[in-house]
gemmi code that builds the backbone of each chain (N, CA, C; Angstrom):
import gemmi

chains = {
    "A": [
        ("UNK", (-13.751, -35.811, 23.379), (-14.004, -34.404, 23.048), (-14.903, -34.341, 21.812)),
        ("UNK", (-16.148, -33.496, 22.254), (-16.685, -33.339, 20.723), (-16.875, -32.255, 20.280)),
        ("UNK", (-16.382, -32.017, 19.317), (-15.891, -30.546, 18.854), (-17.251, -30.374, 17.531)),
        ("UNK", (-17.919, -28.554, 17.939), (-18.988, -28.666, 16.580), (-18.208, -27.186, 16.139)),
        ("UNK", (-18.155, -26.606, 14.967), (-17.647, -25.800, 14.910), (-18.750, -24.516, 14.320)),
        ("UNK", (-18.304, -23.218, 15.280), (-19.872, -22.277, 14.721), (-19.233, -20.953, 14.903)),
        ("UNK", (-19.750, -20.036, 14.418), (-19.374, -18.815, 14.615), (-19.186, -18.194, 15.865)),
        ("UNK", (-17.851, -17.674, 16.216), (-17.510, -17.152, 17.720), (-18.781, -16.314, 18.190)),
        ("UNK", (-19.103, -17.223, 19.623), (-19.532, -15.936, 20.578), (-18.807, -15.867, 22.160)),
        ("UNK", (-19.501, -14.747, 22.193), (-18.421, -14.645, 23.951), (-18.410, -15.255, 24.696)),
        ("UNK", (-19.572, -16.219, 24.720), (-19.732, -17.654, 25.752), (-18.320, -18.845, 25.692)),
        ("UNK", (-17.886, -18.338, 24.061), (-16.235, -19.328, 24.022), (-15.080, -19.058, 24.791)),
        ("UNK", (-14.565, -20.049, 25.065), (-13.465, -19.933, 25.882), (-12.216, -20.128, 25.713)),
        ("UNK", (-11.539, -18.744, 25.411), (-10.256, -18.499, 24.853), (-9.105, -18.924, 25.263)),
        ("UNK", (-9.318, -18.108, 26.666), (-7.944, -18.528, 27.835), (-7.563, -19.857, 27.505)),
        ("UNK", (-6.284, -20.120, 27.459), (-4.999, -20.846, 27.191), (-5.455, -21.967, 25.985)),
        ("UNK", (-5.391, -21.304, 25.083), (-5.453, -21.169, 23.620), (-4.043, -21.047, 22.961)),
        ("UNK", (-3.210, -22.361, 22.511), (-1.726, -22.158, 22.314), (-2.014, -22.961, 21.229)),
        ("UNK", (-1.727, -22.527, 20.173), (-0.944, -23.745, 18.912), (0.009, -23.907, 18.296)),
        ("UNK", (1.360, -22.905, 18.914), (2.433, -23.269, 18.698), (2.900, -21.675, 17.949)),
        ("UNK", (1.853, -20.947, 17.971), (2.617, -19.760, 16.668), (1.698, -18.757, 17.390)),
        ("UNK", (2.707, -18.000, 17.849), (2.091, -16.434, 19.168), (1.318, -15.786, 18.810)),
        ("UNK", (1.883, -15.459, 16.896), (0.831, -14.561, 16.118), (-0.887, -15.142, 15.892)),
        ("UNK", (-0.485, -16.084, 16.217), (-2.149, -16.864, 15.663), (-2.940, -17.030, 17.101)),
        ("UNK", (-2.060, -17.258, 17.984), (-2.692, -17.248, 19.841), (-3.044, -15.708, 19.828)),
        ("UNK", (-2.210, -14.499, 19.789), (-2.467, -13.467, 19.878), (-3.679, -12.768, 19.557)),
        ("UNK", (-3.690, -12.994, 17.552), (-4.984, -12.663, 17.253), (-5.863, -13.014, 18.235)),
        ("UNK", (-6.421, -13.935, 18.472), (-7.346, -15.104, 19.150), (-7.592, -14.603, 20.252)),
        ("UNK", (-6.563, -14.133, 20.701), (-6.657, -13.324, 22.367), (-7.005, -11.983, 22.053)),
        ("UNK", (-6.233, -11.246, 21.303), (-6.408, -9.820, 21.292), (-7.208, -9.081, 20.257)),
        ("UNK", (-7.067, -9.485, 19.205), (-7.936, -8.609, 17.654), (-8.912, -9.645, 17.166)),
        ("UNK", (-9.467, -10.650, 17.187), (-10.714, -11.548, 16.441), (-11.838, -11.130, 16.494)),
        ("UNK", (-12.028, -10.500, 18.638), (-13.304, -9.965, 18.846), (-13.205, -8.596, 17.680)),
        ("UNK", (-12.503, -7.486, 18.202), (-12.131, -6.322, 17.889), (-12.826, -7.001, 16.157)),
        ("UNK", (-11.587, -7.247, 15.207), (-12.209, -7.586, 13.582), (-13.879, -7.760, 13.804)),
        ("UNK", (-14.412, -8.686, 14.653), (-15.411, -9.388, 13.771), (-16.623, -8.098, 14.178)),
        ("UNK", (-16.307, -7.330, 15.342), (-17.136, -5.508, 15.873), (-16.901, -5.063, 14.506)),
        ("UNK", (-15.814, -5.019, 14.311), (-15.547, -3.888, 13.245), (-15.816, -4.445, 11.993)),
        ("UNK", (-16.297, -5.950, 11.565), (-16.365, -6.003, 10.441), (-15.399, -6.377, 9.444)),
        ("UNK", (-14.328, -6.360, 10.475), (-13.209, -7.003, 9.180), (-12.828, -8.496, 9.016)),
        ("UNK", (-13.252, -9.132, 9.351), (-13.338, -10.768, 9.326), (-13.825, -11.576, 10.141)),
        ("UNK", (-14.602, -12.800, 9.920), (-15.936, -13.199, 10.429), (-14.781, -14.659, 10.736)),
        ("UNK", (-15.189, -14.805, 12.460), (-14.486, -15.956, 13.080), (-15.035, -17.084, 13.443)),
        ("UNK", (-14.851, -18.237, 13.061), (-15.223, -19.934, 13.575), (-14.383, -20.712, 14.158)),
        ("UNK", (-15.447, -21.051, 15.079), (-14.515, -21.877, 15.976), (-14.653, -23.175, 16.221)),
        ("UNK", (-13.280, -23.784, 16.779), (-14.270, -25.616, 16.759), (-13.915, -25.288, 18.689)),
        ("UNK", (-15.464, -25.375, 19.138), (-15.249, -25.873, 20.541), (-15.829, -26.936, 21.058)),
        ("UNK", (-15.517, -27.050, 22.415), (-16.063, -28.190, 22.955), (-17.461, -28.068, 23.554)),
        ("UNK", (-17.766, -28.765, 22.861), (-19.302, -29.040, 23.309), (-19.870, -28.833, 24.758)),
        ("UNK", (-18.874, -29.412, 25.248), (-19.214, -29.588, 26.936), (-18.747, -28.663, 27.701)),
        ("UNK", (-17.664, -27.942, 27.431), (-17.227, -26.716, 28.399), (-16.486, -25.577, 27.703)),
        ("UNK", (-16.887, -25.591, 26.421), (-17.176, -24.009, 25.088), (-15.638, -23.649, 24.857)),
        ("UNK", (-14.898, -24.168, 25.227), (-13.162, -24.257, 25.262), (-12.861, -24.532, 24.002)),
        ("UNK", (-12.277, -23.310, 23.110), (-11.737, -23.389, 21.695), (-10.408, -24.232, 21.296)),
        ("UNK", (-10.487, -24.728, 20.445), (-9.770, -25.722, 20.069), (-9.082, -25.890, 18.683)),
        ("UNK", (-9.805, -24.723, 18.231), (-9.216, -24.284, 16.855), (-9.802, -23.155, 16.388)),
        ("UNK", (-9.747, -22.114, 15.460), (-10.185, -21.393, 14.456), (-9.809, -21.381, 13.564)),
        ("UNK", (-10.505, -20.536, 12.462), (-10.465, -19.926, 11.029), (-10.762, -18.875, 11.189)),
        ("UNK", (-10.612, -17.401, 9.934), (-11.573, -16.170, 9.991), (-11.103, -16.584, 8.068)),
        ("UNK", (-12.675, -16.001, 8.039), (-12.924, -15.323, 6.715), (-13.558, -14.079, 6.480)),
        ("UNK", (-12.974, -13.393, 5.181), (-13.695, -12.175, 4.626), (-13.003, -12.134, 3.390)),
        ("UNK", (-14.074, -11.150, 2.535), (-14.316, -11.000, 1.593), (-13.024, -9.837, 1.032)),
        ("UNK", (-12.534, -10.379, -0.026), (-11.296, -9.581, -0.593), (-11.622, -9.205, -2.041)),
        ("UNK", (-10.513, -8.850, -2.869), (-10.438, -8.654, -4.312), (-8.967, -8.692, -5.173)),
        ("UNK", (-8.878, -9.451, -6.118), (-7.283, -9.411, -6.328), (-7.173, -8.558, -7.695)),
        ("UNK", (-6.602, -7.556, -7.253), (-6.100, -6.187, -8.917), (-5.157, -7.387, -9.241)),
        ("UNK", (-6.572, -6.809, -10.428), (-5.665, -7.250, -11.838), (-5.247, -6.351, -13.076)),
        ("UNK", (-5.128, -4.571, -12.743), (-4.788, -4.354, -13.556), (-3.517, -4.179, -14.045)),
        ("UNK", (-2.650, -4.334, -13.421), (-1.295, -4.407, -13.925), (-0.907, -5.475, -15.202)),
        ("UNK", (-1.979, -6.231, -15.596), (-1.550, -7.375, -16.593), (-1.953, -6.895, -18.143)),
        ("UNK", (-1.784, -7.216, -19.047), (-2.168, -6.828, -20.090), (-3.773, -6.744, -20.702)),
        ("UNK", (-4.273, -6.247, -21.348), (-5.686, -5.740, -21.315), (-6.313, -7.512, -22.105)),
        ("UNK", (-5.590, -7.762, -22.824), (-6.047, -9.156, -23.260), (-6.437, -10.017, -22.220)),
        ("UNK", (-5.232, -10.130, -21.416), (-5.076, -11.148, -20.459), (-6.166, -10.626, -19.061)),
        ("UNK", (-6.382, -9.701, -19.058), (-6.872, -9.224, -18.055), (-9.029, -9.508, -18.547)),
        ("UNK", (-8.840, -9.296, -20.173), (-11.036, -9.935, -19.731), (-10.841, -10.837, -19.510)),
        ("UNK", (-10.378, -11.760, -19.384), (-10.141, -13.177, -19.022), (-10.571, -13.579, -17.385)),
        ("UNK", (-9.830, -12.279, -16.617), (-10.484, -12.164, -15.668), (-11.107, -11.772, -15.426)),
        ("UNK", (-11.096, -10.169, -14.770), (-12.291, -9.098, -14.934), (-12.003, -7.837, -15.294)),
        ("UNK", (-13.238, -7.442, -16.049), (-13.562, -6.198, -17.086), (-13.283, -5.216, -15.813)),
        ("UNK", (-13.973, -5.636, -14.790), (-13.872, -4.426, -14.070), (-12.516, -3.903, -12.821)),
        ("UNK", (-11.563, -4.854, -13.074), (-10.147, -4.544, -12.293), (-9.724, -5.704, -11.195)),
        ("UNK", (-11.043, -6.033, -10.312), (-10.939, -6.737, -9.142), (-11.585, -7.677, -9.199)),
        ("UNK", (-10.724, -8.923, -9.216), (-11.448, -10.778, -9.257), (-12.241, -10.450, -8.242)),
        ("UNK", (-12.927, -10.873, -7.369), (-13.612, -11.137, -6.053), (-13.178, -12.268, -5.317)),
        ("UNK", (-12.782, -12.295, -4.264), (-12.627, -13.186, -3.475), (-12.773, -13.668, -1.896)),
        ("UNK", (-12.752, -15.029, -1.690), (-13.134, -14.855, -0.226), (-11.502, -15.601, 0.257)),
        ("UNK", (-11.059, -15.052, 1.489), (-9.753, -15.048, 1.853), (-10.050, -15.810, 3.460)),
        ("UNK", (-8.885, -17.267, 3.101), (-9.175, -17.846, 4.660), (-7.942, -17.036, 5.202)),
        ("UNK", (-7.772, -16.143, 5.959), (-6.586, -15.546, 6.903), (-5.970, -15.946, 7.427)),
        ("UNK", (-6.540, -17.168, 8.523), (-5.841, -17.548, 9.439), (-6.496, -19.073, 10.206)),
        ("UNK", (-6.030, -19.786, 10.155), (-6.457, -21.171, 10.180), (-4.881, -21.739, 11.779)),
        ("UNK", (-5.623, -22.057, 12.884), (-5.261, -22.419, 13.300), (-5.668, -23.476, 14.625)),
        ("UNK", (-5.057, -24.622, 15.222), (-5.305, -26.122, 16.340), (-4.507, -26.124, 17.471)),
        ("UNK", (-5.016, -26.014, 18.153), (-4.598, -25.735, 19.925), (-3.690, -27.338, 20.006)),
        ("UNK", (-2.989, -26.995, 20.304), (-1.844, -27.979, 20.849), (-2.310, -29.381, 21.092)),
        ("UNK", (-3.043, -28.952, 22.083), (-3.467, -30.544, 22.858), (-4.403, -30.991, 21.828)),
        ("UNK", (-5.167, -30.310, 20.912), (-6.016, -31.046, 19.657), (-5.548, -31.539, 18.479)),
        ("UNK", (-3.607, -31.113, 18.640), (-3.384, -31.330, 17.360), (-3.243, -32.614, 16.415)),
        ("UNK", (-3.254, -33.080, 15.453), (-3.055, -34.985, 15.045), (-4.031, -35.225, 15.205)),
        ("UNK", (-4.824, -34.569, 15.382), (-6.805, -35.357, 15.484), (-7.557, -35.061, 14.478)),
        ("UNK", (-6.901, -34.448, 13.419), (-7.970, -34.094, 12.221), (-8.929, -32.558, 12.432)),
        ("UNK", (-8.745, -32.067, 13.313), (-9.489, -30.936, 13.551), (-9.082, -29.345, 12.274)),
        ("UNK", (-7.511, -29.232, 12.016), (-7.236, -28.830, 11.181), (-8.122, -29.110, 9.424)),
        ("UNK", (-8.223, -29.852, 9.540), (-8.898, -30.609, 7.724), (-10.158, -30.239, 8.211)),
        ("UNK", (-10.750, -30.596, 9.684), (-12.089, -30.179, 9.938), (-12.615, -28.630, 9.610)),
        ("UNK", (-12.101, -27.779, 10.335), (-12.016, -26.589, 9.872), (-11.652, -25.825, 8.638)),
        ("UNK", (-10.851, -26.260, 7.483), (-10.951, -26.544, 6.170), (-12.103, -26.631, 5.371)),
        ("UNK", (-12.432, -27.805, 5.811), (-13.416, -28.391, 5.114), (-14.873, -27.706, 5.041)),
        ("UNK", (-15.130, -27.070, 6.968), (-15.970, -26.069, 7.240), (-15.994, -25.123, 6.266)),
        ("UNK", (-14.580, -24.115, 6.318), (-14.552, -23.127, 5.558), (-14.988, -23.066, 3.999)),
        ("UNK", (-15.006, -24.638, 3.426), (-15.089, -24.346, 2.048), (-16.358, -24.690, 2.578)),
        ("UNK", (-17.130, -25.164, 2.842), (-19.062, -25.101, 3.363), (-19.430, -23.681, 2.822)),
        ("UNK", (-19.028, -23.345, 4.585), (-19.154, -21.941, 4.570), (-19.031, -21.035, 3.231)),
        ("UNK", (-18.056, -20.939, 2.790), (-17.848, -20.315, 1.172), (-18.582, -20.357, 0.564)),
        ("UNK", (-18.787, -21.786, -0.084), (-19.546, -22.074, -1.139), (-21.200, -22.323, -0.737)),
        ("UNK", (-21.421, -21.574, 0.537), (-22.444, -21.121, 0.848), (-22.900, -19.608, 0.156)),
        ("UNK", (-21.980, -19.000, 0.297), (-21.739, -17.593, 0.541), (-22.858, -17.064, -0.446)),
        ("UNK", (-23.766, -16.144, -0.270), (-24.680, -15.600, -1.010), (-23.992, -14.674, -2.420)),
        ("UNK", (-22.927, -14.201, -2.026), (-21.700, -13.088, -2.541), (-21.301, -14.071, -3.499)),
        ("UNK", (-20.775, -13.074, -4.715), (-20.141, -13.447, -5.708), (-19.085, -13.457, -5.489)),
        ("UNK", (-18.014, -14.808, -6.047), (-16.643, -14.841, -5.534), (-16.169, -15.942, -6.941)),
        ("UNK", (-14.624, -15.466, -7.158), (-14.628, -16.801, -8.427), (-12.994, -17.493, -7.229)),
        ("UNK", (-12.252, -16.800, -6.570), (-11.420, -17.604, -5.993), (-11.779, -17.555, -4.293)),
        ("UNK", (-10.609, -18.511, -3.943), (-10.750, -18.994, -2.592), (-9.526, -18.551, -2.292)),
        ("UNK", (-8.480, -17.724, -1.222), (-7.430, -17.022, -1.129), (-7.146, -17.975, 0.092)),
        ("UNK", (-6.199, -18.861, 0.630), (-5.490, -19.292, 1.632), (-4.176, -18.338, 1.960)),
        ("UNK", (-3.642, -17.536, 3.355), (-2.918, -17.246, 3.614), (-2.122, -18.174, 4.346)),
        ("UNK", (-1.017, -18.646, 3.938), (-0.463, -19.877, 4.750), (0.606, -19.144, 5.584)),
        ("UNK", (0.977, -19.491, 7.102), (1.561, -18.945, 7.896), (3.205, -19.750, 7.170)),
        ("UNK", (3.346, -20.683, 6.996), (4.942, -21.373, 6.364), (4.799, -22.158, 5.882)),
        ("UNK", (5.578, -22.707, 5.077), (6.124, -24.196, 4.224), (5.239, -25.016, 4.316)),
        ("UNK", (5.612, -25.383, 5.486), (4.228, -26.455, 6.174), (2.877, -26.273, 5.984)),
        ("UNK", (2.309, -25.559, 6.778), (1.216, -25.140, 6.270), (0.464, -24.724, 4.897)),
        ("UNK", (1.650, -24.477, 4.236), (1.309, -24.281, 2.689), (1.325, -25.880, 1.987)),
        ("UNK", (2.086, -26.817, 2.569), (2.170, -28.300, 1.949), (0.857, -28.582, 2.221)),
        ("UNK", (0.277, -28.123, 3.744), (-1.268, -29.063, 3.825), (-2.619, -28.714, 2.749)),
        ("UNK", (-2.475, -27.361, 2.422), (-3.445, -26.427, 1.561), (-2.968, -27.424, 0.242)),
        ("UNK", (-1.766, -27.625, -0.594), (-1.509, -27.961, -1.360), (-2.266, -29.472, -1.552)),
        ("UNK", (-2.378, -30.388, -0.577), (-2.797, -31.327, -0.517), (-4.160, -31.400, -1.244)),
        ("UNK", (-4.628, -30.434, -0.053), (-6.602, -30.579, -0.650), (-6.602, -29.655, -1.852)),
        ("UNK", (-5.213, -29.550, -2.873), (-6.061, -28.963, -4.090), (-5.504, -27.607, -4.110)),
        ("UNK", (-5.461, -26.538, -3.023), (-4.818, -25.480, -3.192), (-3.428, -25.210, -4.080)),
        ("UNK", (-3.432, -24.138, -4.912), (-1.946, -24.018, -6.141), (-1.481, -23.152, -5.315)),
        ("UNK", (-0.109, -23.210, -5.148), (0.717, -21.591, -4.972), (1.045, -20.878, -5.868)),
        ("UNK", (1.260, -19.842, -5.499), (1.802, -18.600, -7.061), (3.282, -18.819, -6.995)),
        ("UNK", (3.866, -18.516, -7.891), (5.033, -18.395, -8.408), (6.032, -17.727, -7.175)),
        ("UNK", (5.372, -16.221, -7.373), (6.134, -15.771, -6.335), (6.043, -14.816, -4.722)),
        ("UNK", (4.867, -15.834, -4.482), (4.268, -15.909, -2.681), (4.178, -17.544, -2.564)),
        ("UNK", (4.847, -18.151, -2.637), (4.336, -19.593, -2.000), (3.070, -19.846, -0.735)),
        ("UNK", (3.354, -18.638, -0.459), (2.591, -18.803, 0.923), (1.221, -18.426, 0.662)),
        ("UNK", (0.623, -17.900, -0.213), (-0.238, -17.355, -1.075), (-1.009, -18.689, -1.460)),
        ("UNK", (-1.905, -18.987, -1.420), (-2.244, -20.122, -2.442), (-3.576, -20.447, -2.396)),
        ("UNK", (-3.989, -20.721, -3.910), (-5.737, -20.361, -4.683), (-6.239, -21.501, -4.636)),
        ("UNK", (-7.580, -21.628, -5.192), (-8.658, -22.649, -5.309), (-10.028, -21.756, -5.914)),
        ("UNK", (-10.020, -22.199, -7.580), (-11.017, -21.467, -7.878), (-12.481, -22.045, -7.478)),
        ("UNK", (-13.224, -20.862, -7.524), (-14.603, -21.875, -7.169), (-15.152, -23.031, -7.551)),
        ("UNK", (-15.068, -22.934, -9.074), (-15.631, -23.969, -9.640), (-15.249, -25.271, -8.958)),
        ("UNK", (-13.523, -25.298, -8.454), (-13.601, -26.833, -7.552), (-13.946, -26.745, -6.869)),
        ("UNK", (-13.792, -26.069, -6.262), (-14.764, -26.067, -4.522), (-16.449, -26.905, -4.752)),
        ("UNK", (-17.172, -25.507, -5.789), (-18.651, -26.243, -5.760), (-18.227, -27.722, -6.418)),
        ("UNK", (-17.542, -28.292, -7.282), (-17.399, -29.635, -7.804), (-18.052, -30.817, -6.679)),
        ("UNK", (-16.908, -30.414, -5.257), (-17.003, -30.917, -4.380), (-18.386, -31.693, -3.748)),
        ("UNK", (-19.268, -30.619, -4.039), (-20.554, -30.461, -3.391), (-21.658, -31.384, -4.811)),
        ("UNK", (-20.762, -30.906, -6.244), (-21.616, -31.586, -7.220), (-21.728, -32.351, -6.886)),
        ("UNK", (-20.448, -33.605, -7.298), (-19.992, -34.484, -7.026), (-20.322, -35.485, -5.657)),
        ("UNK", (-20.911, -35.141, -4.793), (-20.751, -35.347, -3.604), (-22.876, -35.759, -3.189)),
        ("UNK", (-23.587, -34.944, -4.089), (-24.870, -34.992, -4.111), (-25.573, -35.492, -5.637)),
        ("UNK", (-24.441, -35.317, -6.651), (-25.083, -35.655, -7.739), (-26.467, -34.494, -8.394)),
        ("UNK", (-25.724, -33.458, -8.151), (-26.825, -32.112, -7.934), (-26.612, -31.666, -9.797)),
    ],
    "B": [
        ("UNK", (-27.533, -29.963, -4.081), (-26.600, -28.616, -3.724), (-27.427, -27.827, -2.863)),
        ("UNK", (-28.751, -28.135, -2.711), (-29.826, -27.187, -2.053), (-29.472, -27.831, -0.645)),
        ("UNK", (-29.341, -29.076, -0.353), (-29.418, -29.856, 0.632), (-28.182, -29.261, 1.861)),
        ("UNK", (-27.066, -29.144, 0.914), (-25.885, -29.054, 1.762), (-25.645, -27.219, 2.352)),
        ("UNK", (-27.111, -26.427, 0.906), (-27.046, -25.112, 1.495), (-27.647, -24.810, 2.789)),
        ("UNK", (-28.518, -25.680, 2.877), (-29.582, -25.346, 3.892), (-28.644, -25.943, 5.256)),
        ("UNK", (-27.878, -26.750, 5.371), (-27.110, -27.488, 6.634), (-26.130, -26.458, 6.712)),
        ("UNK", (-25.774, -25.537, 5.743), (-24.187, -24.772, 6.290), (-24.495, -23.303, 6.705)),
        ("UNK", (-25.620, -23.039, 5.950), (-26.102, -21.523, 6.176), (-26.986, -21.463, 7.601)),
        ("UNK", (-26.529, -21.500, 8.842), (-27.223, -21.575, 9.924), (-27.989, -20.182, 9.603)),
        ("UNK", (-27.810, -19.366, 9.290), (-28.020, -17.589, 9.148), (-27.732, -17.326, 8.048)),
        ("UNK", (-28.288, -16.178, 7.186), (-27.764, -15.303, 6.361), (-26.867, -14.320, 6.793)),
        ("UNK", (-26.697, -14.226, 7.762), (-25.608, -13.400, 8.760), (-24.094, -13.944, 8.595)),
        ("UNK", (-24.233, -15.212, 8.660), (-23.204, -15.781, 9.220), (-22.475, -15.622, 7.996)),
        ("UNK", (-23.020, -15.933, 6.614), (-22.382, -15.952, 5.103), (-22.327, -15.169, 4.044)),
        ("UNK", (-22.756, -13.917, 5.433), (-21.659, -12.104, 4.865), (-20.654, -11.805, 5.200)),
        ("UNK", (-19.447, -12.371, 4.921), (-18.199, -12.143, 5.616), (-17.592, -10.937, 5.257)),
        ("UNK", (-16.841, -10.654, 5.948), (-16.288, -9.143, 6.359), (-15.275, -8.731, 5.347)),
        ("UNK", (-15.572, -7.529, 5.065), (-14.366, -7.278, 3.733), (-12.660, -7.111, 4.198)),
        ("UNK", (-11.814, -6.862, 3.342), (-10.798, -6.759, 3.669), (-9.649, -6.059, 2.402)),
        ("UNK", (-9.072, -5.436, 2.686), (-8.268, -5.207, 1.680), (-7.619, -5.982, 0.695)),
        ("UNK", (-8.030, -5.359, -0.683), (-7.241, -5.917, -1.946), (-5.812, -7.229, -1.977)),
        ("UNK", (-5.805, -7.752, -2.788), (-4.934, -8.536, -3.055), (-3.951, -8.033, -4.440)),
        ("UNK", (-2.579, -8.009, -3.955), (-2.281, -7.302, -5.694), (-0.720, -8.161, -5.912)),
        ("UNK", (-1.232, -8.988, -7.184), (-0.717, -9.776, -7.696), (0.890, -9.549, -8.463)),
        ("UNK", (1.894, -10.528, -9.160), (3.087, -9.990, -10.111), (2.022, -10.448, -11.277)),
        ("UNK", (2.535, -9.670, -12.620), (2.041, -9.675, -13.979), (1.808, -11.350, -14.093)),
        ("UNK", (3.534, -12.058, -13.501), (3.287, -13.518, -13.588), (2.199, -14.405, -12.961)),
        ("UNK", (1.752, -13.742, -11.705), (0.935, -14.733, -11.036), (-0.530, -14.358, -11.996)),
        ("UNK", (-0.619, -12.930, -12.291), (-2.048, -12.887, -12.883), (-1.750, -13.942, -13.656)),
        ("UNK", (-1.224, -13.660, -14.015), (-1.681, -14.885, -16.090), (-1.969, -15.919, -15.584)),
        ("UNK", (-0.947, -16.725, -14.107), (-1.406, -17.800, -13.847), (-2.614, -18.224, -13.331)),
        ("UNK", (-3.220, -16.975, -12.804), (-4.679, -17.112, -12.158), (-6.006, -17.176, -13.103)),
        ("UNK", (-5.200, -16.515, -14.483), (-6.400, -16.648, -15.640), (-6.447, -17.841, -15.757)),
        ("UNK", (-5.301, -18.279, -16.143), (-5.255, -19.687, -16.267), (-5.916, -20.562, -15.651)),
        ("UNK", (-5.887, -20.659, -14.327), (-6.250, -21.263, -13.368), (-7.650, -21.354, -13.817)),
        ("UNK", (-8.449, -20.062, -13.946), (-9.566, -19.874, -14.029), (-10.576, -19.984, -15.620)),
        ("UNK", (-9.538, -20.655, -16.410), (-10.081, -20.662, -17.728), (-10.258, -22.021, -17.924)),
        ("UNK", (-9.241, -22.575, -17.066), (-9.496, -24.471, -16.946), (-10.664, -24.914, -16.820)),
        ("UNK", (-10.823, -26.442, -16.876), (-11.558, -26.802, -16.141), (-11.853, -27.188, -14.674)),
        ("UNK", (-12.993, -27.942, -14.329), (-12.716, -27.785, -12.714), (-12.114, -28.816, -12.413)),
        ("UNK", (-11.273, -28.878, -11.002), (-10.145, -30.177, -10.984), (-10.887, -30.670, -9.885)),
        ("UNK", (-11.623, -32.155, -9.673), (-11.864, -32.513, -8.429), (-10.561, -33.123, -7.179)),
        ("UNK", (-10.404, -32.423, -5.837), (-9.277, -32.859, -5.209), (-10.292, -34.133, -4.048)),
        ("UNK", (-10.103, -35.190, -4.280), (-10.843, -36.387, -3.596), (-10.603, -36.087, -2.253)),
        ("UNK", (-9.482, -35.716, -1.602), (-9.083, -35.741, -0.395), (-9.902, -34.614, 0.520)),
        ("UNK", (-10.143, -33.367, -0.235), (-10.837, -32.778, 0.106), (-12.278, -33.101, 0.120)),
        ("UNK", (-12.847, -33.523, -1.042), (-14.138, -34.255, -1.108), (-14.886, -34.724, -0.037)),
        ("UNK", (-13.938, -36.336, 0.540), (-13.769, -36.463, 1.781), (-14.257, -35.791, 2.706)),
        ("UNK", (-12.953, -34.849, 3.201), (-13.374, -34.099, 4.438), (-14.503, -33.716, 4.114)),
        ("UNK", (-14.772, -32.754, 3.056), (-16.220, -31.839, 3.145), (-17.219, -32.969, 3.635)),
        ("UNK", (-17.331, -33.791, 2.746), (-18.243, -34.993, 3.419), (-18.291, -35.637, 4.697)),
        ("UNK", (-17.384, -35.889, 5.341), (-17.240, -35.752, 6.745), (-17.668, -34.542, 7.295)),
        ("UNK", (-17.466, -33.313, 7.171), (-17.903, -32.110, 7.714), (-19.211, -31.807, 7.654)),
        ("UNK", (-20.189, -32.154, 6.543), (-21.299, -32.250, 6.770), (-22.042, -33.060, 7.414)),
        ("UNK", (-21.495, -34.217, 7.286), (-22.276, -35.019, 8.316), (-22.245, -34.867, 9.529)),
        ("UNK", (-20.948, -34.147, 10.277), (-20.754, -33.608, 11.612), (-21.837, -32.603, 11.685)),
        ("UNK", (-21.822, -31.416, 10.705), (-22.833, -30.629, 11.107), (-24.305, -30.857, 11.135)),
        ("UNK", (-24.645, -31.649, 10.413), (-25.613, -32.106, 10.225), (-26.212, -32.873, 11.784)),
        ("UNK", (-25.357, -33.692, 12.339), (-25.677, -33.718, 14.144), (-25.700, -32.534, 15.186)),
        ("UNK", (-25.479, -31.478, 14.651), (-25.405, -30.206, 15.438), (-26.625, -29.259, 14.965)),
    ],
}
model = gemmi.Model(1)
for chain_id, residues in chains.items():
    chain = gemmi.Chain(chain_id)
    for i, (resn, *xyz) in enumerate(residues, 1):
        res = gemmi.Residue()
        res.name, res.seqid = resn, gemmi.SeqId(i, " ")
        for name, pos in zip(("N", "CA", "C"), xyz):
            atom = gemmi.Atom()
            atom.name, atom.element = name, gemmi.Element(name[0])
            atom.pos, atom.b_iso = gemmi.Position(*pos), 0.0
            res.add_atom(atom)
        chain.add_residue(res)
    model.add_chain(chain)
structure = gemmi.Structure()
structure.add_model(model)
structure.setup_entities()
């Protein structure tokens, strides 16, 4: 199987698309097209090369985290103007029969591309982790959890681009 | 850094992603996010890795 991963089009092939969690098959089946018409989050997919059969996704879009509830000190620290900027991975999920093959880290790894492509100003990276688990794998490559959303969990830019310093000597 | 922009940005389309509603934090997590963000940058190798693997995949596509 050789999987390239690119932005959904309708030529992909959804039907029986299972990775174990209904809510994440569902989207996939029912609201991804719908979001990405309407603009509310932009979808990638890893398919197969040879017969366009999805095998995983991600969606990203662009968020903001209020910060004014914190104290005015603590708060220029972040931003003067209320709302960090951020880009938010939603939903990250590997079709059954692909799973244990690395395609998960693949799509990861995409997403921080993608990001730290991004023309848009952004200082964090927002992971929504569906459970425990999934929050241990984010934790791995670097992602922190908050205190009190575990499931929540950051990556400021600056590591992300590091990645890319580091990686080209740029 | 120019190198790896030009391999990920197939489009300027593709790396306008779609907005979405606010994120709203406890008093505790802000501070921790200043924090986060006042540090320095932490390299995670494992990730490194992949990205580097991921480009070179795309880079055949």
């Amino acid at each position: 199987m050789a999987l390239k991963i690119v932005p959904f089009e309708k030529a992909h092939v959804k039907e029986g698309f299972n990775c174990g969690k209904p809510e994440l098959d569902e989207y996939l089946m029912k609201y991804a097209g719908q979001d990405m018409r309407r603009g509310l989050a932009a979808l990638f997919v890893a398919v197969d090369e040879g017969d366009n059969r999805i095998y995983g996704y991600y969606t990203l879009s662009n968020t903001g985290i209020d910060t004014r509830i914190i104290p005015a000190a603590l708060q220029k620290r972040l931003s003067k103007y209320g709302d960090v900027p951020a880009i938010r991975l939603g939903r990250l999920a590997v079709d059954q029969r692909a799973q244990r093959q690395g395609i998960g880290v693949r799509l990861l790894a995409n997403a921080v591309i993608r990001s730290v492509s991004n023309a848009s100003a952004w200082a964090l990276m927002v992971v929504d982790a569906k459970d425990d688990r999934a929050a241990a794998f984010y934790r791995k490559f670097g992602f922190d959890s908050l205190e009190d959303d575990a499931l929540h969990l950051f990556s400021p830019r600056k590591d992300l681009e590091l990645l890319f310093i580091d990686a080209f000597g740029a | 850094m120019t190198d790896f922009l030009i391999v990920a940005a197939n489009s300027a389309a593709e790396n306008v992603f779609a907005a979405e509603e606010r994120i709203t934090l406890s008093a505790k997590d802000q501070q921790r996010l200043a924090e986060m963000l006042s540090r320095p940058p932490k390299l995670n190798k494992r990730l490194r890795a992949a990205v580097r693997e991921e480009l070179t995949e795309t880079r055949k596509n």
